[in-house]
N, C-alpha and C positions, 0 to 999 in steps of 0.2 A: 753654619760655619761661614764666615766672611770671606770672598775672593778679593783679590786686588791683583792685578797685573802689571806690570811694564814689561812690552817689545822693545828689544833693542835691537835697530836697520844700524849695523856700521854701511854705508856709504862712500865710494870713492868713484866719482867720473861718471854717476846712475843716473843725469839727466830724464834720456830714454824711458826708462824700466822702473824709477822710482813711482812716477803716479801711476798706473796702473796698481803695482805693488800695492800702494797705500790705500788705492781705492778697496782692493778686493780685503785689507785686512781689518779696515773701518768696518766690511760692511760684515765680517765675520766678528768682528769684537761689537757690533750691533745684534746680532743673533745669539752671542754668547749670554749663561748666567757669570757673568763675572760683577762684584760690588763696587768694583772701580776698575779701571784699566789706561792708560797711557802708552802711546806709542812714542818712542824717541828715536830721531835720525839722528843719526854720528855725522856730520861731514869731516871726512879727513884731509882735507887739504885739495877737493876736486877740483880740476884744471876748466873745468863746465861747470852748468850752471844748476849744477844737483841742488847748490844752498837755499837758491833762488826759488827752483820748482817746489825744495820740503818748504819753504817756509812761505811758499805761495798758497799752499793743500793744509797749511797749521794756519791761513785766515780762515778754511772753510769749514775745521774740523779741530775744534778745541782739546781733543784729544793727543794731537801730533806737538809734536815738541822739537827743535830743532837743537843739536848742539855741536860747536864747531872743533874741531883739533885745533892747534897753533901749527897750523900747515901739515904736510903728508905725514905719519909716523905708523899707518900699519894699521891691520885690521884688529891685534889684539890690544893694541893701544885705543882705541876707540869704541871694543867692548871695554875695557876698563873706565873710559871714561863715561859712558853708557850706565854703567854697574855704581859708578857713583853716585849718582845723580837721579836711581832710579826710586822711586812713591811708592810701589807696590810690590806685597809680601813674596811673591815670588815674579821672576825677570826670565821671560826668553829673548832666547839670540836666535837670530835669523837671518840670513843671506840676505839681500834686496833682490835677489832676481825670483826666491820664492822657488828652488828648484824643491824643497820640501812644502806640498801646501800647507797653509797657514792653518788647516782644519785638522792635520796631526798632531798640533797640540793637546789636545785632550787623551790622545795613547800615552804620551810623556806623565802628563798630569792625574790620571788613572795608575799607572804604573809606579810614579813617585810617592800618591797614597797608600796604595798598596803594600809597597815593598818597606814607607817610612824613610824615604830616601830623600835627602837634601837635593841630589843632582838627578837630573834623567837627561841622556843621551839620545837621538836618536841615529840611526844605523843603516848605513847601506848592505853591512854583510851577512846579520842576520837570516835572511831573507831577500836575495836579489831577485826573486819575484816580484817585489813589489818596482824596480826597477823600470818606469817605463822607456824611458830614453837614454840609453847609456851612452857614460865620455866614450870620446874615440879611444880603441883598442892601447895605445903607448901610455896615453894618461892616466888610462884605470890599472893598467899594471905598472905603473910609476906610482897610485897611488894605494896599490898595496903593498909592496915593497917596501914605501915609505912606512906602516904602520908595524910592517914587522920589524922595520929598523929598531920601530919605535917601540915596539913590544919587548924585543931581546935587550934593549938597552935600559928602558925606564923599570920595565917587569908590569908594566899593567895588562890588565885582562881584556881589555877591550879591542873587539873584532874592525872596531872603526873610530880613531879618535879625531879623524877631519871632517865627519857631517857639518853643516854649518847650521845644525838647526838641535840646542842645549837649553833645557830649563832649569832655573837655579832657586831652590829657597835665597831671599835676596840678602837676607842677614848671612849667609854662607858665601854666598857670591863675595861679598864686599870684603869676608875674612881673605877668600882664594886671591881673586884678584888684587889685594894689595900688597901681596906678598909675590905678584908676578913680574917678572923679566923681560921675558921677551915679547915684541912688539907686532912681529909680523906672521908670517904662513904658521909656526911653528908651535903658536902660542895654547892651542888646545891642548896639547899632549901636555905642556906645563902646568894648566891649571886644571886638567884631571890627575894629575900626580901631584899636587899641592892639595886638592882636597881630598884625598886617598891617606895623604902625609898626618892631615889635621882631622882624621876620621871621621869624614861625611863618607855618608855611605852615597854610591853612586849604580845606578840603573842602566845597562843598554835596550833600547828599545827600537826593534826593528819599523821603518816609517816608509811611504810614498817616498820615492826622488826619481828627478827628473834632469838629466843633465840639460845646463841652461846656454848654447854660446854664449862668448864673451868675456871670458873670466880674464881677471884683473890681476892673475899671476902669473911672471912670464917664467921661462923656462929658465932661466941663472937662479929667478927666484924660489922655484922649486927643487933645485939643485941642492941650492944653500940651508935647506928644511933640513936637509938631512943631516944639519949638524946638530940642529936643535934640539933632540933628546939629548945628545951628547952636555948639551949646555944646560939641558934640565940637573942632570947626575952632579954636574960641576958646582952650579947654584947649590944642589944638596948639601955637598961637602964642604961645601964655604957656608953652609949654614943659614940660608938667606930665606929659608922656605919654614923658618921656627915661629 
């Protein structure tokens, strides 16, 4: 049976943390059996010279691909554009800081044969043993709060819908994401309840995470998530997600 892969790095401000990133996923998609595989940076409009450094590591490694936003618009704006543009049969999203190792992709991809699942999730709450470095005590409880928000309002099943680390069959990806809305924090919960809508079936899969400093959402902006299921229901109703 043939593999093909695309990683999709959204990217915003990752100067620092991008090559490292890229080295350790080169050299894991070099130990992989995968038949093909592509890594693609998002830049979304970084203020540094994130463009500069991916498409400085895509002179040394024909595998990296650089692709820019038309300025800031948000990290699910840049999986989407990521998911356009991806070569191979199935597409992972992953943070650029790597707070999920890159080597838990094979629990996702085990799991989505398995089960015959278009999507696999991976999961902080299954399992917070595997948890080695937890966010500080406000933001892991800001960010369960947000998912029950987000459970009681969308109805999905899922113990964690903001891991940043999702593998998608890519012919389902490209159905989900073009029928998505919103652009920033919020946009996961949208596009597991769009393919939940359009009957992929979808997997949580408890994985390695490691809280990373740094994160690149501030506190208004986490605030503001929490309307975001509410705007999932609304898109429903207006029909936007057919």
């Amino acid at each position: 049976m043939t593999r093909s892969l695309t990683i999709v790095i959204p990217a915003y401000n990752e100067e620092n943390r991008l090559p490292a990133t890229l080295q350790k996923v080169g050299c894991y998609l070099s130990r992989a059996r995968w038949d093909f595989s592509e890594i693609l940076v998002v830049d979304d409009g970084s203020r540094d010279a994130t463009a500069r450094v991916a498409q400085n590591m895509a002179g040394e490694n024909a595998a990296i691909r650089v692709l820019r936003n038309p300025g800031n618009h948000g990290k699910g704006y840049s999986v989407r554009n990521g998911v356009q543009k991806a070569k191979g049969e199935w597409t992972l999203v992953t943070d650029a800081d790597l707070s999920t190792p890159i080597e838990e992709l094979e629990k996702l991809w085990m799991a989505a044969l398995g089960a015959g699942a278009q999507v696999a999730i991976g999961s902080r709450a299954l399992d917070r043993s595997l948890i080695g470095v937890r966010q500080p005590l406000l933001r892991e409880s800001a960010g369960k709060l947000f998912n029950l928000a987000a459970r009681l309002t969308t109805g999905l099943p899922f113990r964690d819908t903001q891991c940043g680390f999702k593998l998608f069959e890519t012919s389902a990806a490209r159905e989900i994401f073009r029928r998505q809305r919103i652009e920033r924090f919020g946009f996961d919960v949208e596009a597991l309840f769009i393919a939940r809508r359009l009957g992929y079936s979808v997997v949580e899969v408890p994985v390695e995470w490691n809280n990373v400093t740094g994160t690149k959402v501030s506190a208004f902006g986490g605030l503001a998530a929490f309307l975001d299921p509410v705007k999932v229901r609304w898109h429903q109703l207006r029909g936007h997600y057919r």
